[in-house]
N, C-alpha and C positions, 0 to 999 in steps of 0.2 A: 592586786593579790594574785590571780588569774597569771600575772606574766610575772612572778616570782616563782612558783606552783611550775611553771615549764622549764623555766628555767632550772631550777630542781632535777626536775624528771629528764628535761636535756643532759644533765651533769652524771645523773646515778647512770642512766643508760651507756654513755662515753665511759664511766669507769668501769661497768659491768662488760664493754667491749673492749677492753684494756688487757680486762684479766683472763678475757676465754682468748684473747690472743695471745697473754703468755703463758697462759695453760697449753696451748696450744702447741706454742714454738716449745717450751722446757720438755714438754712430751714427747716432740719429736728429735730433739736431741738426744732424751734417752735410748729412745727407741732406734735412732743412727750412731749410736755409741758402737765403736770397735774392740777388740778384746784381743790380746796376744796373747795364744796359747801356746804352752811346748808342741811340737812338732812331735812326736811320737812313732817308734815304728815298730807297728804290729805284725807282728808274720799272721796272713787270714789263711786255716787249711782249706785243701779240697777235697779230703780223702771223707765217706761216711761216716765215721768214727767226731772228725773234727764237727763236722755240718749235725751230725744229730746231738751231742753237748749242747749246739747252740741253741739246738730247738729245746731242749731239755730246760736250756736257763734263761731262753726268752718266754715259756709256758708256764714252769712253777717255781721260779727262784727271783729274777730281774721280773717279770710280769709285762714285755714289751706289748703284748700284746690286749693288757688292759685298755692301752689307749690305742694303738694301731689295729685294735681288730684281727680278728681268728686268721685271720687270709692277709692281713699287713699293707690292708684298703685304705685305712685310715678310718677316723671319724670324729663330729666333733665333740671336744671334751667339755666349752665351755660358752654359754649363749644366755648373756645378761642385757637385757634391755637396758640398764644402766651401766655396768661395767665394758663387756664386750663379745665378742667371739673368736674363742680359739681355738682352731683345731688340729688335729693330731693327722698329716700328711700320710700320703699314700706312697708307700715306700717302695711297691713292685715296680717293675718293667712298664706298667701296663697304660693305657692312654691315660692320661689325668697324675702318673704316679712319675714319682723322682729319682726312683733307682737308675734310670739309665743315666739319669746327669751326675751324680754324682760317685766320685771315686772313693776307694777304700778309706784312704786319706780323712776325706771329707765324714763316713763315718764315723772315725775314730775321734773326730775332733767333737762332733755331734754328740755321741752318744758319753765321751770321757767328761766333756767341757761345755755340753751345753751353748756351743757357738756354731754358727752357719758357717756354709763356705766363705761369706763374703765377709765376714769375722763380726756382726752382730749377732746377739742374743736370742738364744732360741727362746721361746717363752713356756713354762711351764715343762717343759723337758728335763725331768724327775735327775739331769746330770749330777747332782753333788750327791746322789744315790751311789751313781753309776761311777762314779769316780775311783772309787775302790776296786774296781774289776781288774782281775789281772790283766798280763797280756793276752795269757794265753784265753783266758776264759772270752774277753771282748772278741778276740780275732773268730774264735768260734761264734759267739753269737753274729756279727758280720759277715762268715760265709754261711749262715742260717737265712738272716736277709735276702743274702744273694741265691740262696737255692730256690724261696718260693715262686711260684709260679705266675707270671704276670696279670692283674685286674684291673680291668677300665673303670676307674673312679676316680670323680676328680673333687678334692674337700674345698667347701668356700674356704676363701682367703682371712687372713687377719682382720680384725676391725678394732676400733679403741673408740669406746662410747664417753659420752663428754665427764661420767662421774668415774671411770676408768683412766680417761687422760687428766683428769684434774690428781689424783691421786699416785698416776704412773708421775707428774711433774713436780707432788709433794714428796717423792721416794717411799709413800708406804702403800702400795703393792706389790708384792713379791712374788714379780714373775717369771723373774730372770736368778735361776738357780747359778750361772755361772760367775756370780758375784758373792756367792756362799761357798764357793770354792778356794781353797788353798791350791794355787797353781804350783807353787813351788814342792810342795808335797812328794815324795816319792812313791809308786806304784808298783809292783810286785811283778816279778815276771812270771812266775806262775806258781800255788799254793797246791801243796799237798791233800787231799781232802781226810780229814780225819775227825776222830770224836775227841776235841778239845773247845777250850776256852777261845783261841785265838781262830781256829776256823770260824765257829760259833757268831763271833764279833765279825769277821769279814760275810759270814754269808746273811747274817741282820744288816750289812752294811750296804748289799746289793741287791738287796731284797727289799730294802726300802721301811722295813721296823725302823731302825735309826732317825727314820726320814719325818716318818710319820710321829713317834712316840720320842723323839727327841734324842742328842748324845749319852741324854742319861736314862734314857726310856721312862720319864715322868709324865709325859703325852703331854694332852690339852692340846690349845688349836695349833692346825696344822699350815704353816708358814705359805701363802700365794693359795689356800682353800677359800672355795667363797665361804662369807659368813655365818651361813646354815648348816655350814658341814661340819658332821660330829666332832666333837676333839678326840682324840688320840689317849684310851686308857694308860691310866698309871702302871707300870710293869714292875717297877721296883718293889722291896717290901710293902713299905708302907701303903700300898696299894693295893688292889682288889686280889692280887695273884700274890700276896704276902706268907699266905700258908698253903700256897701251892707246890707238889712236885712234879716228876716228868711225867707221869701218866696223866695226870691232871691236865699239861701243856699238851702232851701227845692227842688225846682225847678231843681237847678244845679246837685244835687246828686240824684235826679229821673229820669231827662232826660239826664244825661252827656250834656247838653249842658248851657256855660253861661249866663248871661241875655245880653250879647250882640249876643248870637247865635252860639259861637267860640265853637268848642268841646273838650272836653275834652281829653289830652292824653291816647293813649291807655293802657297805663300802671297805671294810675291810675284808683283802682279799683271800680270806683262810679255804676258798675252792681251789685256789693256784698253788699254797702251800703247802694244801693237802695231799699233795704229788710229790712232794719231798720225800725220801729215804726215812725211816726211823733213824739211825746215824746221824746225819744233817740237824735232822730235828733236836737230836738227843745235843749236838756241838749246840745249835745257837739256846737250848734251855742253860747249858753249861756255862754261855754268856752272860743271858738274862739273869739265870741266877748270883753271878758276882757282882752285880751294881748295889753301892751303897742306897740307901733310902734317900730319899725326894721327893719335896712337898710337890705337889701333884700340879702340875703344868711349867717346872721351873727348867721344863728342856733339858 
């Protein structure tokens, strides 16, 4: 009985080291998976005009600096004892940071598409946000990059924890934005800024509303968020903001607080939008307000 019993416990062991080997190897395939993006070519300015845009729309509009930090140090976003740790790179000149190795180029491809120079997947790199950026508007925020002043900081590296890699090798975690991209898409050379519908949609679009509350702004949870983190309120009618107008919106993204007084999660960034123009704000309610209703988390 004794040497059936090990026998047994021989056999589950052997298939239990079968499958954290091909958890293993299928994880790392993903993660050495390559990506062909368009080649793109951004004019980046150098004039103050171009360089303060970009700080304009890496502070209250794109929010670069949620995850790169006030000085663009870097820091990390993401540190699961089960899942993993990812951090968000130090993008200055400075000892530890990457600006000096990488070319314009290299940005454009990063920040449009969500791919590294060496043509894998950035992880967690909010790109199908950032997708929509003009030309003009990305080349501005990449001489904004390039104007900060260099910091010695260097962010731990990647890591993929074993209920991380079991799940990066079953395809459902969603780390890699540039696989939610439509590559073929066309992109703007550069947008008028004005009080409509259609600015309204591109600056929810760059700004990461889209990203977070979904194509149709019905929220719920938020695609590659760990699973603690809030979902993403309903914005359409049918939703908590259904008999809301723009003072109402104006109001809520100035004070974080809504017209019933409730505040806003601390995870959504209404301090960084709150630096918007009233205009800006007045386009993207003009948005918000044209989506049809949606039951509440159907993206």
């Amino acid at each position: 009985m004794k040497r059936w019993f090990l026998r047994i416990l021989g056999g589950l062991v052997v298939v239990l080291a079968l499958a954290a080997l091909s958890v293993y190897v299928l994880s790392e395939r993903r993660l050495a998976r390559t990506y062909k993006v368009p080649q793109d070519e951004v004019a980046i300015p150098t004039d103050e005009e171009g360089i303060a845009r970009g700080a304009y729309l890496a502070t209250s509009i794109s929010n670069c600096r949620d995850c790169h930090g006030k000085d663009l140090s870097g820091g990390i976003m993401v540190d699961d004892g089960a899942l993993g740790r990812i951090s968000a790179p130090n993008l200055t000149t400075g000892e530890g940071g990457i600006g000096e190795h990488l070319e314009n180029d290299d940005l454009v491809r990063a920040i449009r598409y969500g791919v590294a120079a060496d043509g894998t997947a950035l992880k967690i790199m909010p790109a199908d946000d950032f997708n929509s950026l003009s030309d003009e508007d990305l080349g501005a925020i990449i001489a904004y990059v390039r104007s900060v002043p260099p910091v010695d900081e260097l962010q731990p590296s990647f890591v993929l924890r074993p209920l991380g890699r079991t799940l990066v090798a079953l395809g459902q975690l969603e780390i890699f934005p540039v696989e939610r991209i439509d590559l073929a898409a066309p992109r703007p050379k550069t947008l008028k800024p004005e009080v409509s519908k259609v600015y309204g949609k591109y600056l929810a679009q760059i700004a990461g509303c889209t990203g977070c509350h979904g194509p149709g702004l019905s929220g719920g949870q938020i695609p590659g968020a760990p699973p603690d983190f809030p979902q993403a309120a309903n914005l359409t009618p049918s939703g908590d903001v259904g008999d809301w107008r723009f003072q109402d919106f104006l109001s809520t993204i100035r004070s974080g607080k809504n017209p019933k007084g409730h505040s806003l999660a601390e995870e959504m960034p209404w301090r960084n939008f709150a630096g918007m123009s009233d205009q800006e704000l007045r386009a993207i309610w003009l948005f918000v307000a044209s989506v049809p209703a949606r039951e509440a988390g159907t993206r």
